[in-house]
MINUNU-530090 format. One line per 4 residues: number of its first residue (from 1); for each residue x, y, z of N, C-alpha, C. Coordinates in nm, 2 decimals. Layout:
N
NUM	X:Y:Z:X:Y:Z:X:Y:Z | ... $
***
This chain:
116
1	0.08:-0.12:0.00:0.00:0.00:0.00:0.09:0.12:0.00 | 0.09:0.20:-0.07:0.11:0.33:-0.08:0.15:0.41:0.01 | 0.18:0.57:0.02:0.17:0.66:0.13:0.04:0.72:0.12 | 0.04:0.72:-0.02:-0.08:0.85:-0.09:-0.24:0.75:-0.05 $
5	-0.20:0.58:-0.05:-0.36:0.59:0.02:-0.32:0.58:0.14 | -0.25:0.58:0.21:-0.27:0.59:0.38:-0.29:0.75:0.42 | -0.33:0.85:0.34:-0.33:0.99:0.35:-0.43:0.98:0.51 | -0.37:1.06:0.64:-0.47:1.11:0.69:-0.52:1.27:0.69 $
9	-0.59:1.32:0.77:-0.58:1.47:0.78:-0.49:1.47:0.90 | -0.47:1.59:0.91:-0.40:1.67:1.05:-0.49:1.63:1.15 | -0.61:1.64:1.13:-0.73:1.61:1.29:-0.71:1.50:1.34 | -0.68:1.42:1.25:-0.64:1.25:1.27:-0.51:1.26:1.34 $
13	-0.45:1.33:1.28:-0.30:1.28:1.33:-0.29:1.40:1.51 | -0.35:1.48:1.51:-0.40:1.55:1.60:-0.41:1.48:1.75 | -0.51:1.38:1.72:-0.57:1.30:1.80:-0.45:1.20:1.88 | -0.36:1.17:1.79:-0.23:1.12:1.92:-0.14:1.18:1.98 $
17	-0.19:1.15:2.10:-0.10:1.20:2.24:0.03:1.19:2.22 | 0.14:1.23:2.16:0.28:1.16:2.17:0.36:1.25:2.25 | 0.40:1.22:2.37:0.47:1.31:2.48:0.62:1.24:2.46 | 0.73:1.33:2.56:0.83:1.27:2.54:0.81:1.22:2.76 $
21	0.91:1.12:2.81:0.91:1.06:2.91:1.03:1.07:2.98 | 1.07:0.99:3.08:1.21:0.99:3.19:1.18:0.87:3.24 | 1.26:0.75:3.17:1.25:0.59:3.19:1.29:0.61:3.34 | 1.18:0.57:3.45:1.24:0.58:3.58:1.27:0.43:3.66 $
25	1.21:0.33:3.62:1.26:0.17:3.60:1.28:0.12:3.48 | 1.32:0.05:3.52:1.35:-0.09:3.36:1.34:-0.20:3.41 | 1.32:-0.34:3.42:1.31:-0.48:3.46:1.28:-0.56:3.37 | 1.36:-0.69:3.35:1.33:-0.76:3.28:1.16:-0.82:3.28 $
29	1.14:-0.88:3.17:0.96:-0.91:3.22:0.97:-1.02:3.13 | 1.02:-1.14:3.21:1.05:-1.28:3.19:0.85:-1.35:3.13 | 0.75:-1.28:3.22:0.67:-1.37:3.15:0.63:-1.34:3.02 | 0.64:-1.24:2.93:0.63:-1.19:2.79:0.69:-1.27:2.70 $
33	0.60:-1.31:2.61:0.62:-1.42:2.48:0.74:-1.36:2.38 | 0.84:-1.28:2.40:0.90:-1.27:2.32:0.99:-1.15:2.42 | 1.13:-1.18:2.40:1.22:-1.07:2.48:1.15:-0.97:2.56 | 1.16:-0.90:2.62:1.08:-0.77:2.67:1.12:-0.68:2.82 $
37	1.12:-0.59:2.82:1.13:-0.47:2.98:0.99:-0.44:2.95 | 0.97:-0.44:3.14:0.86:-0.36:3.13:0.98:-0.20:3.22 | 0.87:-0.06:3.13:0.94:0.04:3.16:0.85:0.13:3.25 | 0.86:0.20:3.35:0.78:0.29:3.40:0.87:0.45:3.36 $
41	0.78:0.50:3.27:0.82:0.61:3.24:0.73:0.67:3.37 | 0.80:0.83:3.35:0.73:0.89:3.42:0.74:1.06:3.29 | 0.57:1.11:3.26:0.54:1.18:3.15:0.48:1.29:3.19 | 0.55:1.33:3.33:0.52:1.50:3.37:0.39:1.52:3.46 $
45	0.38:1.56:3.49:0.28:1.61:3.58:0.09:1.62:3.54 | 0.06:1.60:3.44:-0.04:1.63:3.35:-0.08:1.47:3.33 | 0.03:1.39:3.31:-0.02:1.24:3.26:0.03:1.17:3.35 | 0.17:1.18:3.43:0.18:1.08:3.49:0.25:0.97:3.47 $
49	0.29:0.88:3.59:0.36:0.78:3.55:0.30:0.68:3.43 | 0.34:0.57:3.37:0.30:0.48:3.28:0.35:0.39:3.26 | 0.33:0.26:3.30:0.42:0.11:3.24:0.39:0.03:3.14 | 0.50:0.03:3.07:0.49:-0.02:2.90:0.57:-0.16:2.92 $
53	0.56:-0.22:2.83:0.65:-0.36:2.73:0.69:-0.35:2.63 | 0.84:-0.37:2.64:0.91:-0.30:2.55:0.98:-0.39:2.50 | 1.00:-0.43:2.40:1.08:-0.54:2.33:1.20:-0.47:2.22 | 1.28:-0.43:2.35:1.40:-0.38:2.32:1.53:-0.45:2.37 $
57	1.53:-0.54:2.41:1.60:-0.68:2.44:1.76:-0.63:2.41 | 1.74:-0.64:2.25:1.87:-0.63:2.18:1.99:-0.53:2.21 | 1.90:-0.45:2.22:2.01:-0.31:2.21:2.05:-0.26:2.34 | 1.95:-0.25:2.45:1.94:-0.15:2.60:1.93:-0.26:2.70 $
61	2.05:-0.23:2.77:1.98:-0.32:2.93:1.91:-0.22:3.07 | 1.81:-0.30:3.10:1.77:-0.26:3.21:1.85:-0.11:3.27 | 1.92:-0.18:3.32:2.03:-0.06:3.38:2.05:0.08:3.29 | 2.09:0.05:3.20:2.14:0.18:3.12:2.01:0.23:3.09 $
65	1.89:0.17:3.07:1.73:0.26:3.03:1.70:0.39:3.17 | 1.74:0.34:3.30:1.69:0.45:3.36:1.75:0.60:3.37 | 1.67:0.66:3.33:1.71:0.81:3.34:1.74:0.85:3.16 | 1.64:0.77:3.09:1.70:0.82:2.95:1.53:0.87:2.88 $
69	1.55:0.95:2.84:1.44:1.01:2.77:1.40:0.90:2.64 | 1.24:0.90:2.64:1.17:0.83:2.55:1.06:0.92:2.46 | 1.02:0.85:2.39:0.91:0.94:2.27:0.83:0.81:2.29 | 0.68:0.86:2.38:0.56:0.74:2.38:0.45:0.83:2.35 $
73	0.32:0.74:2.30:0.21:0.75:2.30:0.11:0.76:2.42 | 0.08:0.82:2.47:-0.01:0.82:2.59:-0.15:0.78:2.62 | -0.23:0.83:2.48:-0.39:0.73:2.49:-0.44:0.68:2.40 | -0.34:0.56:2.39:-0.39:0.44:2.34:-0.48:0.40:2.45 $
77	-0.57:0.30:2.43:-0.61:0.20:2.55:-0.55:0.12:2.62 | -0.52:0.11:2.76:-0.46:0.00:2.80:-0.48:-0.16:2.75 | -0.37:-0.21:2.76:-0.35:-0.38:2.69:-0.32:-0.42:2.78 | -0.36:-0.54:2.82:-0.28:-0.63:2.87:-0.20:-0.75:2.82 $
81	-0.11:-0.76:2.89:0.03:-0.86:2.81:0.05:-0.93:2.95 | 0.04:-1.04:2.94:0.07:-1.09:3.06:0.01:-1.09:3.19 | 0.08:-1.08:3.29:0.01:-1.02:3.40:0.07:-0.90:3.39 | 0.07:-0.79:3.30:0.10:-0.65:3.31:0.01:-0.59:3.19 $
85	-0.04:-0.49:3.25:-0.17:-0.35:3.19:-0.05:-0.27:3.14 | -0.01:-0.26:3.03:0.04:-0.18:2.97:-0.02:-0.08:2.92 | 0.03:0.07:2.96:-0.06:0.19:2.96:0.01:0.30:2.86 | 0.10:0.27:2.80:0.18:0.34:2.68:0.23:0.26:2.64 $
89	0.25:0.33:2.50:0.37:0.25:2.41:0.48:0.32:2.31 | 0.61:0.32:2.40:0.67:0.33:2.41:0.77:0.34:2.23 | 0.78:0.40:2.14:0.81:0.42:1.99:0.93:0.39:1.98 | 0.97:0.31:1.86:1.08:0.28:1.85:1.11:0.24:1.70 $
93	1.22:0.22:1.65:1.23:0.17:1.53:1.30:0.04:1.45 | 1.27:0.03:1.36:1.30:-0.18:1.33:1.50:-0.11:1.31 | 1.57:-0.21:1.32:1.71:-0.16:1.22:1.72:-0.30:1.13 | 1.82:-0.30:1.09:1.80:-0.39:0.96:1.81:-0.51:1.02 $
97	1.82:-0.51:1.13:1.85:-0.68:1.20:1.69:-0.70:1.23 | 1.61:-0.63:1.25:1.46:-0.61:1.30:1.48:-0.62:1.45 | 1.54:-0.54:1.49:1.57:-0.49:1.67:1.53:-0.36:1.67 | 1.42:-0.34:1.77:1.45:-0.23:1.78:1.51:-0.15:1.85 $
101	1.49:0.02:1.79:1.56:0.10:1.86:1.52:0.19:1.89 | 1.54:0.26:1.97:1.41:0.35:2.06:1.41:0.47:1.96 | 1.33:0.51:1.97:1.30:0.67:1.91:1.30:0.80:2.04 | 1.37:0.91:2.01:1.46:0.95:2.12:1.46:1.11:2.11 $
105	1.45:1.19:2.19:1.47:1.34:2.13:1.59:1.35:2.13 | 1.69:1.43:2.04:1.84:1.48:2.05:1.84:1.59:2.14 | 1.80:1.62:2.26:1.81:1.73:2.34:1.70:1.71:2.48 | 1.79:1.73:2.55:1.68:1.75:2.66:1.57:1.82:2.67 $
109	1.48:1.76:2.70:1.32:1.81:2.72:1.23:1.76:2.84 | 1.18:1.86:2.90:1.11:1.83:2.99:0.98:1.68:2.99 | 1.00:1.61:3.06:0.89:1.51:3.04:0.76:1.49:3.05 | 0.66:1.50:2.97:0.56:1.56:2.93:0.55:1.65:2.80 $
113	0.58:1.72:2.77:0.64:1.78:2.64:0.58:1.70:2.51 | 0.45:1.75:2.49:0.43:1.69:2.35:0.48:1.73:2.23 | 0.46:1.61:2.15:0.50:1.58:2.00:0.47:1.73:1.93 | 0.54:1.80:1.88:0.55:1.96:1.82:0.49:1.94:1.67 $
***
């Protein structure tokens, strides 16, 4: 399929929440059907903390995710995965190995800070 038929309007694209975050845990999340951290960002004072499933395995460990800025979606619906309600999801991109890789601001920003 095309770009030109996936055309939306601006109102459409309007409609998603995309804030940037401050990964404030990371933990492995052993019962997820495929690699995975669950993350608790934290998305500013307005939204609030949020715990995602991140199937970022490859690239980031636990350790090095806290305290790094993220680019998430804020209102989607909650999912459940597991025995975890995942309440954002967390953007990222394939690389040619199909790993992904987080999607990231180049500069510090406050967290909460929506998508411009």
């Amino acid at each position: 399929m095309s770009s030109a038929e996936n055309t939306i309007s601006w109102s459409d694209f309007a409609k998603v929440d995309i804030r940037v975050g401050r990964v404030v845990a990371a933990r492995r999340f052993p019962e997820a059907r495929k690699p995975a951290y669950v993350l608790d960002v934290d998305f500013g004072p307005d939204v609030g903390h949020r715990k995602s499933s991140a199937q970022i395995t490859d690239h980031y460990r636990p350790e090095d995710l806290v305290g790094r800025l993220v680019v998430g979606v804020v209102n989607f619906p909650k999912k459940q995965i597991g025995p975890l309600m995942s309440e954002c999801l967390v953007t990222g991109f394939h690389d040619a190995d199909g790993a992904v890789v987080l999607c990231v601001p180049d500069a510090d920003v406050p967290p909460g800070t929506r998508l411009a």
